[in-house]
C-alpha positions as CSV (number, residue, x, y, z in Angstrom):
1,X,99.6,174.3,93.0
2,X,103.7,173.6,92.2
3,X,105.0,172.5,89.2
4,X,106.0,169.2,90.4
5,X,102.2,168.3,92.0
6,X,101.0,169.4,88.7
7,X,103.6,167.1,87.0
8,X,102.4,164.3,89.0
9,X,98.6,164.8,88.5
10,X,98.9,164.9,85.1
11,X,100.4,161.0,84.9
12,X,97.6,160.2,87.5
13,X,95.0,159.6,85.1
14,X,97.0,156.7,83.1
15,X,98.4,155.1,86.4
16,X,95.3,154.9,88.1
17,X,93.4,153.6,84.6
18,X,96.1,150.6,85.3
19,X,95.9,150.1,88.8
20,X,92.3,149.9,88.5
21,X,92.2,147.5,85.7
22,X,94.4,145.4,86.9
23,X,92.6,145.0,90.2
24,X,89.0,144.7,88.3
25,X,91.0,141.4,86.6
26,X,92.1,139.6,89.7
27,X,89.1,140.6,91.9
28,X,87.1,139.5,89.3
29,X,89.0,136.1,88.4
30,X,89.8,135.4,92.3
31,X,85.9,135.6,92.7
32,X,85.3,133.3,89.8
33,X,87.4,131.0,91.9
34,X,87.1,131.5,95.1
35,X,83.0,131.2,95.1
36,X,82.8,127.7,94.0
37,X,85.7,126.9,95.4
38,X,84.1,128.2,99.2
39,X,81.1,126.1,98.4
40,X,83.4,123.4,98.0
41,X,85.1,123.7,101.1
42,X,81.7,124.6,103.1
43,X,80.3,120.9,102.1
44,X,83.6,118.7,102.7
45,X,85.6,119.0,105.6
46,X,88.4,117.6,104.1
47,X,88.8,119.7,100.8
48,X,87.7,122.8,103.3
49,X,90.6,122.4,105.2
50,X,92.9,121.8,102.3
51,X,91.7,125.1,100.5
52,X,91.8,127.4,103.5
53,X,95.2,126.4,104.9
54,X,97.1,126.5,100.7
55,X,95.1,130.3,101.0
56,X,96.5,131.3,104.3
57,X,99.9,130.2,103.2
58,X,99.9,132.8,100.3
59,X,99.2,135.3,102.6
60,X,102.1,134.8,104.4
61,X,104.0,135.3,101.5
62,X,105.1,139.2,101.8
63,X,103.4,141.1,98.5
64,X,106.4,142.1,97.0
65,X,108.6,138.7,97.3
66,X,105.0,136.8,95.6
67,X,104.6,139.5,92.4
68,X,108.6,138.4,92.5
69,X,108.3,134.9,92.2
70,X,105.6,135.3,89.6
71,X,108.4,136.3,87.4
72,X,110.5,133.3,87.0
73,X,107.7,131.0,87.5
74,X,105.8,132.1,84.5
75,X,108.3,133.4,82.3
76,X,106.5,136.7,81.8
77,X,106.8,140.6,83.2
78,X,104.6,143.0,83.5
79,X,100.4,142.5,83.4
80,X,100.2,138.6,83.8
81,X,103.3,138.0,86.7
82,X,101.1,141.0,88.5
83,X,97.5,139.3,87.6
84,X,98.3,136.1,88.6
85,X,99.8,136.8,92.1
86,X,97.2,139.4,93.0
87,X,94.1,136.7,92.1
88,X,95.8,134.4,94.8
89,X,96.1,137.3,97.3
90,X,92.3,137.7,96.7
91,X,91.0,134.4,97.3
92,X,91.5,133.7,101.2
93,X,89.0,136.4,102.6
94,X,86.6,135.2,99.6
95,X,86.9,131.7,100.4
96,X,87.0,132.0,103.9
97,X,84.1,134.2,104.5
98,X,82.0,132.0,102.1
99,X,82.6,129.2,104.1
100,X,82.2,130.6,107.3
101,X,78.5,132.5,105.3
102,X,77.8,128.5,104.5
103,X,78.0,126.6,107.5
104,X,76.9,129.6,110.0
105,X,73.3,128.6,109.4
106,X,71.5,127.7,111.9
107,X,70.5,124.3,111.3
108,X,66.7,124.8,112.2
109,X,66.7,127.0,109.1
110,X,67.7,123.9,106.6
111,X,65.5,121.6,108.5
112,X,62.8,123.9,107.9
113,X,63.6,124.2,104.3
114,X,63.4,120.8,103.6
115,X,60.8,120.1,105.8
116,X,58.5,122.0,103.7
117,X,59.6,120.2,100.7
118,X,62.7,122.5,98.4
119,X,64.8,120.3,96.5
120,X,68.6,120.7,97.8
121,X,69.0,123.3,94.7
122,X,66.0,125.5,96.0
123,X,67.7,125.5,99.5
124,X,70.6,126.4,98.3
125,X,69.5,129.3,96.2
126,X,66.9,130.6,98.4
127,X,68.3,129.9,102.2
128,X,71.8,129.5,101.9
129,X,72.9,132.0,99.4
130,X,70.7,134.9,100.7
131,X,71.5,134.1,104.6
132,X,75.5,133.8,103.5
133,X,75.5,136.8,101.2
134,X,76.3,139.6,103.6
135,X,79.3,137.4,105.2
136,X,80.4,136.4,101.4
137,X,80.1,140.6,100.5
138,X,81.9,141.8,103.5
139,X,85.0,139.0,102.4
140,X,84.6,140.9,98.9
141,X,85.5,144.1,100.6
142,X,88.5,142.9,102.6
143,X,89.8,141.5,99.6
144,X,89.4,144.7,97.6
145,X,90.9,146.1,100.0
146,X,94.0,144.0,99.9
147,X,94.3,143.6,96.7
148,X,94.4,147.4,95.5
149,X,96.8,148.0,98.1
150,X,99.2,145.3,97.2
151,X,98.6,146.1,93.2
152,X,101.0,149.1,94.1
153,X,104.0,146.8,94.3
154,X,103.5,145.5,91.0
155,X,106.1,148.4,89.4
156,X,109.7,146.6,90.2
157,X,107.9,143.4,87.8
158,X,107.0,145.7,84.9
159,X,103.5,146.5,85.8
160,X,102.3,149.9,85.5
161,X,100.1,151.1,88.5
162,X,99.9,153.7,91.6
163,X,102.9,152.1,93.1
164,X,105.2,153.8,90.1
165,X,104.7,157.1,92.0
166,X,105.9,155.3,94.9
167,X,109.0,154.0,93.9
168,X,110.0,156.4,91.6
169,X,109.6,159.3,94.4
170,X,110.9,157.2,97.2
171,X,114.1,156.8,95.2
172,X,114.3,160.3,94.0
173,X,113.2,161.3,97.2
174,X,110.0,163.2,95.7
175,X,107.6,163.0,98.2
176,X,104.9,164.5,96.4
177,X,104.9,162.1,93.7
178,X,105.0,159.3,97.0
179,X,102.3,161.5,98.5
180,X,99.8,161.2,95.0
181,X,100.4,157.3,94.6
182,X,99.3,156.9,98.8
183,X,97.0,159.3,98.2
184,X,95.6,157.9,95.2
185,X,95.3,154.3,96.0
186,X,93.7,155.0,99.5
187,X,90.7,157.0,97.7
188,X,90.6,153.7,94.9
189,X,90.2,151.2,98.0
190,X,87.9,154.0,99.8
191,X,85.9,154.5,96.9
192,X,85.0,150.4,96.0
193,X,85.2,149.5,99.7
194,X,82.5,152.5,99.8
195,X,80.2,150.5,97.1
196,X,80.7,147.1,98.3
197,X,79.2,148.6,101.4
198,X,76.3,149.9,99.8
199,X,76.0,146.9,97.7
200,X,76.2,144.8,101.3
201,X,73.4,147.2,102.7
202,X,71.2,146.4,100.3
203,X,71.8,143.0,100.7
204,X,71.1,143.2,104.4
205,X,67.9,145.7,104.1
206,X,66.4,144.0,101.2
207,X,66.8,147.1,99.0
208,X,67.6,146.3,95.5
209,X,67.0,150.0,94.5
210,X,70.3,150.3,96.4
211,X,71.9,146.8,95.0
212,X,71.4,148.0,91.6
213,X,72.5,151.5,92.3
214,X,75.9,149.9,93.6
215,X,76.4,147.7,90.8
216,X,75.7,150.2,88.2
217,X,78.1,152.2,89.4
218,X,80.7,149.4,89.8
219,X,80.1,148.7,86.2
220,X,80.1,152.5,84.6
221,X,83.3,153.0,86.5
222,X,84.9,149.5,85.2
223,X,84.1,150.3,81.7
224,X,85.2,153.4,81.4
225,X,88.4,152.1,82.9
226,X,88.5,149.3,80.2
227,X,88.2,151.5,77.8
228,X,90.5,154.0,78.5
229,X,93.1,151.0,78.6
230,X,94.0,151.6,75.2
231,X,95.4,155.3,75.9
232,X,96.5,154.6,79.1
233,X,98.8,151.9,78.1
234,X,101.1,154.7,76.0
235,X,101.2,157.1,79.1
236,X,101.9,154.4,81.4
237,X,105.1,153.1,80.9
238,X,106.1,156.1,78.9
239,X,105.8,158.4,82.1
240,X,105.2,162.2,79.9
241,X,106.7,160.6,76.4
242,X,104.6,162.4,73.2
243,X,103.2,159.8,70.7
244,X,104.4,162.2,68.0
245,X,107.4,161.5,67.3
246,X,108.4,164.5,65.7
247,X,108.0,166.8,68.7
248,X,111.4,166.0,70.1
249,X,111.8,167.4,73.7
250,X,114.5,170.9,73.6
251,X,117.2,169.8,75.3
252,X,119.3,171.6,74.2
253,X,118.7,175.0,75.1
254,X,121.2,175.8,77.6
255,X,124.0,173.9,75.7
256,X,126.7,176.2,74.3
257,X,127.1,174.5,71.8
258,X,124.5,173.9,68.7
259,X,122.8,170.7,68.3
260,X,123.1,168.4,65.2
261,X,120.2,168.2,62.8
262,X,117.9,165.5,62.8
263,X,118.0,163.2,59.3
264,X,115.4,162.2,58.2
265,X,115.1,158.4,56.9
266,X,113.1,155.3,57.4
267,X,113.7,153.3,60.7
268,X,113.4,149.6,60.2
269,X,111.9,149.7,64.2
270,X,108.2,149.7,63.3
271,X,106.9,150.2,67.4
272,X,108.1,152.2,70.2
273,X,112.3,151.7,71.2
274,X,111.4,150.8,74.7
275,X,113.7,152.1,77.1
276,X,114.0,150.2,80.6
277,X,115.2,151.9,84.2
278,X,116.0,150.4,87.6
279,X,115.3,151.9,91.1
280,X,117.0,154.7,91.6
281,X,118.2,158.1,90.5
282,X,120.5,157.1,88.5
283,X,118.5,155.2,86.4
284,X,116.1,157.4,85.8
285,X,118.0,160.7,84.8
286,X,119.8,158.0,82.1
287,X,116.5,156.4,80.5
288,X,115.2,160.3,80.1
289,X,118.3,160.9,78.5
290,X,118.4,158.2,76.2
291,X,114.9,159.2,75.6
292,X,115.8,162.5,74.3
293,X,118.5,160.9,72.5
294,X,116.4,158.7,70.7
295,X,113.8,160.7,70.1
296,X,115.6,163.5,68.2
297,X,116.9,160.7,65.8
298,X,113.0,160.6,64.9
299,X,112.1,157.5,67.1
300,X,109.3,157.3,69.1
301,X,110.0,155.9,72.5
302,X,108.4,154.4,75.7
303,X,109.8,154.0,79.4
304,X,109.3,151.2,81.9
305,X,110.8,152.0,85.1
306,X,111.6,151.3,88.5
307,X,112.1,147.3,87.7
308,X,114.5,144.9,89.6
309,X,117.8,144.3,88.2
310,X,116.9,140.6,87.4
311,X,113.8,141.6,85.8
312,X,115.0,144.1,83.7
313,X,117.8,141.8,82.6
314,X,115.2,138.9,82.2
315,X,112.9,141.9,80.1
316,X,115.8,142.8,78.1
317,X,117.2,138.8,76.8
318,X,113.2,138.5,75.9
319,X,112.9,141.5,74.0
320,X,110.1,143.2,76.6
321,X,112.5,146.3,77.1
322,X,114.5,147.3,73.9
323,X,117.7,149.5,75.7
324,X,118.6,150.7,79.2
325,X,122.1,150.9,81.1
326,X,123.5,148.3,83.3
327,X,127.0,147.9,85.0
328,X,129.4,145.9,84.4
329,X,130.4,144.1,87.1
330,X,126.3,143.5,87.9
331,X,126.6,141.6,85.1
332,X,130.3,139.7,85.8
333,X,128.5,138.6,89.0
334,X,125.1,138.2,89.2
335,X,124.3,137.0,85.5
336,X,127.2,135.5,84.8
337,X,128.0,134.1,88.4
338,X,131.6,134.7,88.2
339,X,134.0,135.5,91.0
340,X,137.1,135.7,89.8
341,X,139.2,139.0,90.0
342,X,139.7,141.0,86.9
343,X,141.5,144.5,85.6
344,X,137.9,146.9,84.6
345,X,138.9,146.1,80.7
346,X,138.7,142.4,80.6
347,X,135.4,142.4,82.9
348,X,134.3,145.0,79.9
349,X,135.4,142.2,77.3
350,X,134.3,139.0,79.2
351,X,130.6,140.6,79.4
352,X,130.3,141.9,76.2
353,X,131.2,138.4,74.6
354,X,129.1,136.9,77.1
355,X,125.8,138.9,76.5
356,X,126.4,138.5,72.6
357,X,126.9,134.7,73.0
358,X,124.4,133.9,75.3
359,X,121.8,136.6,74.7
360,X,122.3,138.4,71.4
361,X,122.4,141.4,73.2
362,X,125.1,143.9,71.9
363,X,126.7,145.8,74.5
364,X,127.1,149.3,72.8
365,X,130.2,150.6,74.8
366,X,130.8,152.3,77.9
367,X,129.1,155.6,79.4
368,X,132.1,157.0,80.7
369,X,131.9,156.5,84.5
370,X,131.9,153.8,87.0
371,X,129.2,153.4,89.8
372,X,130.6,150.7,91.9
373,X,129.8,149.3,95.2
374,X,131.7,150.6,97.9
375,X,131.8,150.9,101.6
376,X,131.7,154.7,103.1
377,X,131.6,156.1,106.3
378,X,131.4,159.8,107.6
379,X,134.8,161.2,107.1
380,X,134.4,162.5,110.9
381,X,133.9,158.9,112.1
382,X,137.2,158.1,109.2
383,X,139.6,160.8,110.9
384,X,138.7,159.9,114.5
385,X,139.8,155.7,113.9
386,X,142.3,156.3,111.3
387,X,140.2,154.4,108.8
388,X,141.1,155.3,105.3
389,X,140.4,151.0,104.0
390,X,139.0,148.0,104.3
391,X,141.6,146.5,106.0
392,X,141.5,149.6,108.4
393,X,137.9,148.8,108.9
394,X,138.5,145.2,109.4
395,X,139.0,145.6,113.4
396,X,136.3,148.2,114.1
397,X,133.5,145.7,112.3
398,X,132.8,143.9,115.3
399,X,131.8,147.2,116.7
400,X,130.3,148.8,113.9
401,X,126.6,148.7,112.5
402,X,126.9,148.1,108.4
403,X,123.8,149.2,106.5
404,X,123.2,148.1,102.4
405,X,120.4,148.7,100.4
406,X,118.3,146.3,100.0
407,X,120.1,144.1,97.9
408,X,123.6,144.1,98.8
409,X,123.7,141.3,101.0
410,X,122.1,139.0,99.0
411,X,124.5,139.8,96.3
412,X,128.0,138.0,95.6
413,X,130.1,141.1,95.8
414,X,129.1,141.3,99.5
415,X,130.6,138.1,100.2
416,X,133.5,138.9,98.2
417,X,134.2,141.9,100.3
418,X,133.4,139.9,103.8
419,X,135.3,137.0,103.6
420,X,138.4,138.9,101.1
421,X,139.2,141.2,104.3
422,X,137.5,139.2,107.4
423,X,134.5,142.1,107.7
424,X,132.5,140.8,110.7
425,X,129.9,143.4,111.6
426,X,127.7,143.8,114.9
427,X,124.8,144.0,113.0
428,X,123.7,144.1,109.4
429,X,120.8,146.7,108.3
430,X,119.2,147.3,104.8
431,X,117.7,150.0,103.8
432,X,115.8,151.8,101.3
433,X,119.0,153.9,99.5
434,X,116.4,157.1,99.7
435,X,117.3,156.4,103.9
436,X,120.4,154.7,103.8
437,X,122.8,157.6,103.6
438,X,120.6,159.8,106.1
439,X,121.3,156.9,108.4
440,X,125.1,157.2,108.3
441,X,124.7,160.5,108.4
442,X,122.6,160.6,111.8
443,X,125.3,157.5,113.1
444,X,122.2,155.6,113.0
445,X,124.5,153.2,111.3
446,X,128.3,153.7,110.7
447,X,129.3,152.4,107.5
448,X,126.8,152.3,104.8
449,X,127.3,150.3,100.9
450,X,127.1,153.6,99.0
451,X,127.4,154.3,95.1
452,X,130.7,156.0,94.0
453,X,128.6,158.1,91.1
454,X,126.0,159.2,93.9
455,X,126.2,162.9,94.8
456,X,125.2,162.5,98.3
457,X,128.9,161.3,99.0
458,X,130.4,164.4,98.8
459,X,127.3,166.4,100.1
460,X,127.3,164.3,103.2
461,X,130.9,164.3,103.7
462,X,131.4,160.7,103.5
463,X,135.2,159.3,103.0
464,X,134.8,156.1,100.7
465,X,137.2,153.5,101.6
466,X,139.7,152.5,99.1
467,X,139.2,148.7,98.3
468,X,143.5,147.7,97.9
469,X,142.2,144.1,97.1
470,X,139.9,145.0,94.3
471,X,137.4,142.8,96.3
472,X,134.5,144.7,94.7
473,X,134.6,144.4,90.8
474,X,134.5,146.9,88.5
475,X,131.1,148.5,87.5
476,X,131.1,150.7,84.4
477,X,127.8,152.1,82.9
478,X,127.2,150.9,79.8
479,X,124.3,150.9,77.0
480,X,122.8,147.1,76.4
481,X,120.8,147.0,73.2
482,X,118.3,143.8,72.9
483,X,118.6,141.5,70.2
484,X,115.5,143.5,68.8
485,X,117.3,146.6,68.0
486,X,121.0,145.5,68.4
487,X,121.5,145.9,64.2
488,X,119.0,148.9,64.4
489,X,120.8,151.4,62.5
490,X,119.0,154.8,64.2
491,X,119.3,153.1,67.3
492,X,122.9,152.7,67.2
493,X,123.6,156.3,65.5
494,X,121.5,158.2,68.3
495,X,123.2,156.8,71.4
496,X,126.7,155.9,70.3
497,X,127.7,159.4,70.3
498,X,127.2,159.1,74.5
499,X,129.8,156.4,74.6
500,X,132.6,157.8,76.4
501,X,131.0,160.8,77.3
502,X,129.7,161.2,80.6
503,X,132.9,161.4,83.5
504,X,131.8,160.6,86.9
505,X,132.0,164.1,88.3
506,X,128.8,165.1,85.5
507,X,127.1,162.0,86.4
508,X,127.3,162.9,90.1
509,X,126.2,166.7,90.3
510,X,123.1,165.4,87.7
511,X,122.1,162.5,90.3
512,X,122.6,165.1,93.4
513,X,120.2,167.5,91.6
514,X,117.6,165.0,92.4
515,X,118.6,163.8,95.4
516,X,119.3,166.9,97.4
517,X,116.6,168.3,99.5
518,X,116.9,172.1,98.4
519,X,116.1,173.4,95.1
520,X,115.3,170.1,94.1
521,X,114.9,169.3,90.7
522,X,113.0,166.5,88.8
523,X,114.2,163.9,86.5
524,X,113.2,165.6,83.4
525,X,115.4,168.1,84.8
526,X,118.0,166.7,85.7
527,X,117.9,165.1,82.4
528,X,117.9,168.2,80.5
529,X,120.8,169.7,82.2
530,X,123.0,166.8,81.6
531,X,122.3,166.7,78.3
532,X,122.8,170.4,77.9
533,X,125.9,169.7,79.4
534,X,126.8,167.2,76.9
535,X,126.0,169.4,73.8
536,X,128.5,172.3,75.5
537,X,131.0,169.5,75.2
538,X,129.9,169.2,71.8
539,X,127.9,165.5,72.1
540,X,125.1,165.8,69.6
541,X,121.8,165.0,69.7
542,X,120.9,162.1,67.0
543,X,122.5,160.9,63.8
């Protein structure tokens, strides 16, 4: 077995204690609903209609873009955005299937019933229900079916579940960690599709030796689930974090330099400093290291990754996520929906004042390096059409295929770009970033939006094309502290000392260390070896 699919098994065991719970809770609440709400429908045509259509029409609503919504609708991240959308996803093959179990009777049967005298209730309970069952069971399934598939896309809203192997190895292009969260959630559906068939059997054969045997199991396997909750809530978010504090992660030893000692002292943070990460490499390498940071001051720390960059945001201003690292010109445009053109210092300034104004969020200083938007090409493709900018690019568009991640377009700076130097392309593609620069690379595509701090620039021989109009604004890294933590003393003392620190060139050979396909290495470490490479430079470790 290798290192990294032992890595990955051992986080299995808290992901799949969320996944499973968090399915249990909507399956179980959609049935609550959806059964009288079936029987409903199966008496009036009218309300029958009504229900089935408003459940069909959730299900057009892609699983991703609905745990999405859930967000701003309800003011909330993580469990109850995630609960709430998968308990409508569950509801149409419910509803549906009891309805169709209702009024695919034959009618002979009811006349009979009441022909012998049963009161409405005794038909009910003793024709209807029993004939209906196996058709009401076999909606069960589908929907269990469904509903643990889609819980995997809860991660990007805060939810912990399979899905965080998913998108955390599809970004860091760790297929084995993609592998164990497939893997893992098509043995969970298996499984409890597996029992709801033996449950259905024994509906169907008149066996309740077999009813009971299914049920049973259901309800061993839900409680130890439940109550394993408690544990798996720590392991979750915090993806291989200790819950002692005081065994701080060594980090340090490959630096050349020794690393400071840790003082002791009282921290007025009573909980876990909660650290938050985006999608992608980047992200991921930096909440480790703030982890290790953090943690060598003698806090004890949590993570909760892979989340949108409005969600995070949104976690951050609400005090769900404590710390994590955001750009600056994310911020200039998306939050604070501004267009106008700026030198990289005064978008610093302007979003610093804004976040403490608005937000009472502190923004603790600059990382060191910049990881802008910016539009790159293979420098083969640059040499043979003389394409060294934008405006160079501007008369090729029309012939060119463009390909963003899966964000870009929908984002102001795009437009920016477009209309600032007339960019009128064939066709527009997005992409996954794991695939997006393996698609300029195989002229799938022939510009891609790529990241300046990403290694695979270099390594694929890309030319980046220089932006003369500053069209793109600037995007430094820098630390955001919530208005939780924002005066916390240790806080403060542990990651100031990484202000300033990291240059681009460090950031990029730690993201490529992920991202390339030989001698990969893992976040952790990747992690490590940048902060090794910060202590050699003499950055130290806490306060």
């Amino acid at each position: 077995m290798t290192a990294n699919l032992r890595e990955q098994l051992t986080l299995l065991p808290g992901l799949l204690v969320a996944h499973v719970n968090l399915c249990a809770a909507a399956l179980g609440i959609g049935l609550l609903l959806s059964l009288p709400l079936g029987l409903v429908a199966a008496r009036s045509k009218r309300w029958g209609w009504v229900l089935v259509s408003f459940s069909g029409v959730v299900q057009t609503i892609p699983g991703l873009a609905l745990l999405a919504l859930m967000v701003p609708l309800l003011g909330a991240f993580g469990f109850v955005p995630a609960l709430v959308a998968l308990i409508l996803y569950s509801m149409l093959p419910v509803l549906r299937n009891t309805v169709v179990g209702i009024t695919g009777i034959d009618p002979a049967v009811l006349e009979a019933a009441h022909a012998v005298g049963m009161t409405p209730r005794q038909v009910f309970t003793r024709v209807e229900l029993p004939l209906a069952l196996p058709v009401i069971v076999a909606g069960i399934r589908t929907a269990t079916v469904w509903v643990v598939g889609t819980a995997t896309l809860s991660t990007p809203v805060g939810q912990a579940s399979l899905g965080n192997f998913i998108f955390t190895g599809l970004q860091t292009r760790n297929w084995t960690a993609v592998g164990v969260g497939c893997v893992g959630a098509a043995l969970l559906a298996l499984s409890l599709d597996g029992l709801l068939a033996t449950l259905q059997r024994g509906v169907l054969r008149r066996r309740p030796m077999l009813v009971r045997a299914a049920l049973a199991t259901l309800f061993v396997g839900l409680s130890v689930s439940a109550t394993s909750n408690s544990w798996s809530a720590r392991s979750i978010v915090d993806t291989g974090a200790r819950d002692d504090a005081s065994e701080v992660p060594s980090y340090t030893a490959d630096a050349a330099g020794p690393s400071t000692p840790i003082v002791a002292g009282d921290s007025n943070l009573k909980r876990p400093l909660r650290i938050g990460a985006k999608t992608f490499t980047e992200q991921y390498i930096l909440a480790h290291l703030i982890e290790s940071r953090a943690r060598a001051a003698g806090l004890d720390t949590q993570r909760l990754e892979s989340l949108g960059s409005s969600v995070v945001f949104d976690a951050l201003v609400v005090g769900k996520i404590d710390v994590y690292v955001d750009y600056t010109g994310t911020i200039f445009t998306n939050a604070m929906h501004r267009s106008d053109l700026h030198a990289p210092w005064q978008v610093s300034a302007a979003t610093a004042d804004w976040l403490a104004k608005e937000h009472g969020i502190r923004q603790l200083g600059e990382l060191g390096f910049e990881n802008a938007y910016a539009l790159a090409m293979r420098a083969d493709d640059a040499g043979r059409y003389r394409i060294r900018s934008l405006p160079d690019l501007a008369p090729y568009a029309p012939k060119f295929t463009l390909g963003g991640d899966y964000e870009f377009f929908a984002r102001p700076e795009w437009k920016q770009v477009r209309d600032a130097y007339g960019l009128h392309f064939s066709k527009l593609t997005s992409f996954d970033s794991t695939f997006m620069y393996p698609a300029v690379r195989d002229r799938e595509v022939e510009v891609i939006s790529a990241f300046s701090s990403d290694g695979r620039i270099a390594a694929f021989d890309l030319t980046v094309l220089h932006d003369p109009k500053h069209a793109f604004p600037p995007y430094d890294a820098v630390i955001l502290l919530g208005p939780t933590v924002s005066d916390e003393p240790r806080v403060v003392a542990a990651l100031q000392p990484l202000i300033g620190a990291i240059p681009v060139e460090l950031m990029r050979a730690a993201n490529w260390r992920v991202d390339r396909d030989e001698d990969k290495q893992s976040i952790e470490q990747a992690a490590r070896w940048l902060s090794a490479q910060l202590d050699s430079r003499h950055i130290p470790m806490g306060p």
